[in-house]
C-alpha angles and dihedrals in degrees: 000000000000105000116199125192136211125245085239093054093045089049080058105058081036104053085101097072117039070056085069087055094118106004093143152130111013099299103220107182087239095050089065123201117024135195127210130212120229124282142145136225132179115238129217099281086055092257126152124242125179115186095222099052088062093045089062097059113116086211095058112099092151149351132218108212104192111194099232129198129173119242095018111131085208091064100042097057089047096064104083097050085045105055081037084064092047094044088053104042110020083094089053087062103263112132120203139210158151134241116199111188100164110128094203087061107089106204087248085065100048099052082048096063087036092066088036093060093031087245102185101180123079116263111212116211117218103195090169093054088228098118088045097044103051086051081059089231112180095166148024123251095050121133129216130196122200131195096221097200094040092036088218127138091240085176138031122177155029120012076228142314098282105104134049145160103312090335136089134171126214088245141036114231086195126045091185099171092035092057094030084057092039081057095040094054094045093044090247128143116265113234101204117036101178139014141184103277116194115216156150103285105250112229095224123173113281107236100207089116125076117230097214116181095239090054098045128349104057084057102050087047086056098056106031107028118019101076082081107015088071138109112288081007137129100268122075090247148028134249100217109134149358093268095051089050090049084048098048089037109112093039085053096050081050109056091042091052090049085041091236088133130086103029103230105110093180103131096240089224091077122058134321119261133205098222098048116146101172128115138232140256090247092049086054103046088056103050091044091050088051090053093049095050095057108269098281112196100203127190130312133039126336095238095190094061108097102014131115123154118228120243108217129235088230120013084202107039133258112329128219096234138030130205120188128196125214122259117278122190123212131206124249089240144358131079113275136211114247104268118222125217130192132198142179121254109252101208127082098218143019108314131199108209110199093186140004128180130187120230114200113221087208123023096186093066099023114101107166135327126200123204126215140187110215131192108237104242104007115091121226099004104121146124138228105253098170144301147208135214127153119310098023128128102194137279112283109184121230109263113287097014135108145173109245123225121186125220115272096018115128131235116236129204128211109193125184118187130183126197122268102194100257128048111285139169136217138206113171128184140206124213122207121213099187144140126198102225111109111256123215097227120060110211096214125192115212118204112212100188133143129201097189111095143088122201112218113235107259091019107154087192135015127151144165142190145229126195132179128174123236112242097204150025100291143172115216109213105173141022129202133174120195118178112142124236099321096052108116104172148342132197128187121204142191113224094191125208092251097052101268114138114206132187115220112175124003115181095187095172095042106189113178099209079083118059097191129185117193117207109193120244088224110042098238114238112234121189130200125277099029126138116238102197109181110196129187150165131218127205114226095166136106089241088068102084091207091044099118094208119345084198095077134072113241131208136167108316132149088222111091088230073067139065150245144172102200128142128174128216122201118212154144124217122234108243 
């Protein structure tokens, strides 16, 4: 069932963002108005919020941030009055949310006290302390307003003068925020600009040590970023020195506190996966802090001089077969339809294939390219055979399993190219590990994908679902979401027999320049007779940067200018 949301619905599960709207610099009371560079945090429903997006939003005039923190009595009693406040002033424009910094509130938790108070505002969870920190919070219960359209803290302090340590009166002498929201909304001047606020004291980092390059940064990069970030590699630039990563430094501290970088968009809540490539809160702080103190370089060896990991040929290993594809030439610039190739089958018989990994020609212009096996004169009938996309290393099939292949069916490429700049070619190739022998287990590739829907021009959220039952014993390998531009998030969860419900897999930042499968540490169990539901949103607004045109309704189409919902399971029946 399409499900389509107002502006005003959306402005509630975003309060929490046009709030963010000039979160900046370390806010003192005596260094007055403050602004806040973009970031993005998850709340606790696991929901993405980017500070710009709701900047952006013509309804926006203000934004309450209330520093939140389970357990503290301070908090609690400040809840009615302030969803009173919210109730009263969200449809003039204000937008309200919470910040919960504690690093002893696990986001369960959270979203535990928050049904228990009725909480009805996001509560964005800031697991690094950098938003936190550059607000200069020391403790909860603290109230922030922020000017949208000039991004300053206008106001800093007590929702009134009610409450204190251990005291409160029946009625508050001073109603700050109130008055401080009733300015801000007529364009008057706002009397008092900061007040005493009791609260719940805030553990945040000591910051006695000094992060050096040398210490700690150089070797985080190593290990988390450099694989890419390396000369002829994935990322724009490489991570070769001290001076390139100074140089490099504030973009760097950007794209981790919008959570651009790295690319793994799996919400960590749900599941561990095998190919995860993200980084911690710890690793951020870090890097950010780094950032913020000046790039210090510290003492000892500069370990990222000199080195520059291989890419191999093969990641895993040399295959038995080759495909190559011909040539293709891309353009220096413009945005290109999705090319199919193909090819003829090279084997003369059935063929089990036990891995299969797909090799670029050209890094810089492949996007992603999707493998099919296709029967030769019935349309439509094909199977997933495999697929790339940055950051793979190639499909190796569980032991004893394989993707079977019959004798005389084609194999189709999908190729997606971007433009580079300058004029480029391609030719990328596919290498086949395989036996043909028959193998018992059948490794089986289940496409989830739904046609009927039509996205409503300005939508800023519009999503849909698709469910199917399994219809025996199975074990799930593998988990991959596909929508275009437009796609926000997807989601896939187990509805069990016996009434669990289980999530799986939640992409709650979907971004389609990286085409991710996640394939789950553990195999998930799946037993018949449970229920998969894949659920998603799409973004048809102007607020979305990717959206082609947010003036026009969308419906299923293979262009990018077009839309899909379309999400692929990996998976191997029990005999």
């Amino acid at each position: 069932m399409l499900r389509k949301k107002s502006i005003l619905a959306i402005a509630l599960t975003a309060s929490a963002w046009a709030l963010l709207c000039s979160l900046g610099e370390t806010f003192a009371e005596e260094s007055g108005p403050t602004s806040v560079e973009n970031f993005a945090l998850l709340d606790h429903e696991g929901k993405f919020h980017e500070l710009d997006y709701y900047c952006r939003m013509p309804s926006a005039k203000g934004v309450v941030l209330f520093i939140q923190g389970n357990g503290c009595p301070l908090v609690q009693k400040r809840i009615p009055e302030l969803k009173r406040l919210k109730e009263e002033y969200e449809a003039k424009g204000i937008l309200f949310a919470m910040l919960n910094a504690n690093i002893q509130d696990e986001r369960a938790e959270i979203a535990a006290e928050a049904k228990e108070f009725g909480i009805n505002m996001p509560i964005l969870k800031d697991d690094a302390q950098l938003v936190a920190e550059r607000l200069g919070v020391t403790r909860t219960a603290e109230a922030f307003l922020i000017d949208s359209k000039s991004k300053e803290v206008v106001y800093r302090g007590a929702i009134d003068d009610r409450m204190t340590y251990q005291k409160e009166k029946p009625e508050a002498g001073n109603l700050y925020l109130r008055d401080a929201i009733e300015a801000l909304i007529a364009g008057e001047q706002i009397a008092v600009r900061t007040s005493d606020s009791p609260g719940c004291k805030v553990a945040l980092p000591e910051k006695d040590q000094l992060i050096t390059y040398a210490d700690h940064v150089a070797p985080i990069l190593k290990s988390r970023c450099v694989a890419c970030h390396t000369q002829g590699g994935l990322g724009p630039f490489a991570m070769s020195s001290y001076k390139k990563v100074k140089g490099w430094s504030d973009m760097i501290a950007e794209v981790l506190m919008t959570r651009q970088m790295p690319p793994w968009h799996a919400d960590p809540e749900y599941g561990k996966f095998a190919n995860d490539c993200g980084i911690s809160p710890e690793e951020t702080r870090t890097l950010v802090s780094w950032v913020d103190a000046g790039c210090p370089k510290g003492e000892g060896e500069d370990i990222l001089v000199g080195y520059n990991p291989p890419a191999p040929k093969w990641h895993l290993g040399e295959p038995q077969k080759v495909i190559a594809l011909p040539e293709q030439v891309i353009e220096a610039e413009g945005v290109f339809d999705y090319r199919y190739v193909t090819l003829d089958n090279p084997f003369d018989g059935d063929v089990w294939l036990t891995a299969t990994e797909i090799r670029p020609g050209n890094t810089r212009v492949v996007h992603h390219v999707i493998v099919t096996a296709v029967h030769p004169e019935v349309n439509r009938l094909e199977k997933w055979v495999t697929g790339y996309a940055p950051g793979t290393e190639g499909s190796l099939y569980p032991e004893g399993s394989a993707v079977m292949v019959p004798k005389g069916w084609k194999f189709k490429f999908q190729l997606h190219y971007t433009a580079s700049g300058k004029h480029e070619t391609d030719m990328t190739t596919l290498g086949l590990h395989y036996t043909t022998t028959p193998v018992e287990k059948e490794f089986k590739t289940k496409i989830v994908m739904t046609r009927d829907f039509k996205i409503p021009p300005g939508a800023y959220e519009y999503g849909t679902e698709k469910d199917f039952t399994v219809k025996s014993d199975t074990t799930v390998y593998a988990l991959n979401p596909h929508m275009h531009y437009r796609g926000k998030r997807m989601s896939f969860e187990a509805e069990y027999p016996d009434g669990r419900k289980e999530v799986l897999l939640s992409v709650p930042n979907y971004n389609f320049n990286w085409q991710r499968t996640y394939h789950p540490a553990t195999p998930v169990e799946i037993p018949s007779g449970t229920k998969i539901v894949v659920r998603n949103a799409w973004d048809n607004s102007d607020l979305n940067p990717h959206n082609p045109d947010p003036n026009r309704e969308v419906g299923w189409g293979d262009q990018t200018f077009e839309e899909m919902f379309f999400a692929t399971i990996g998976y191997i029946e029990k005999n």
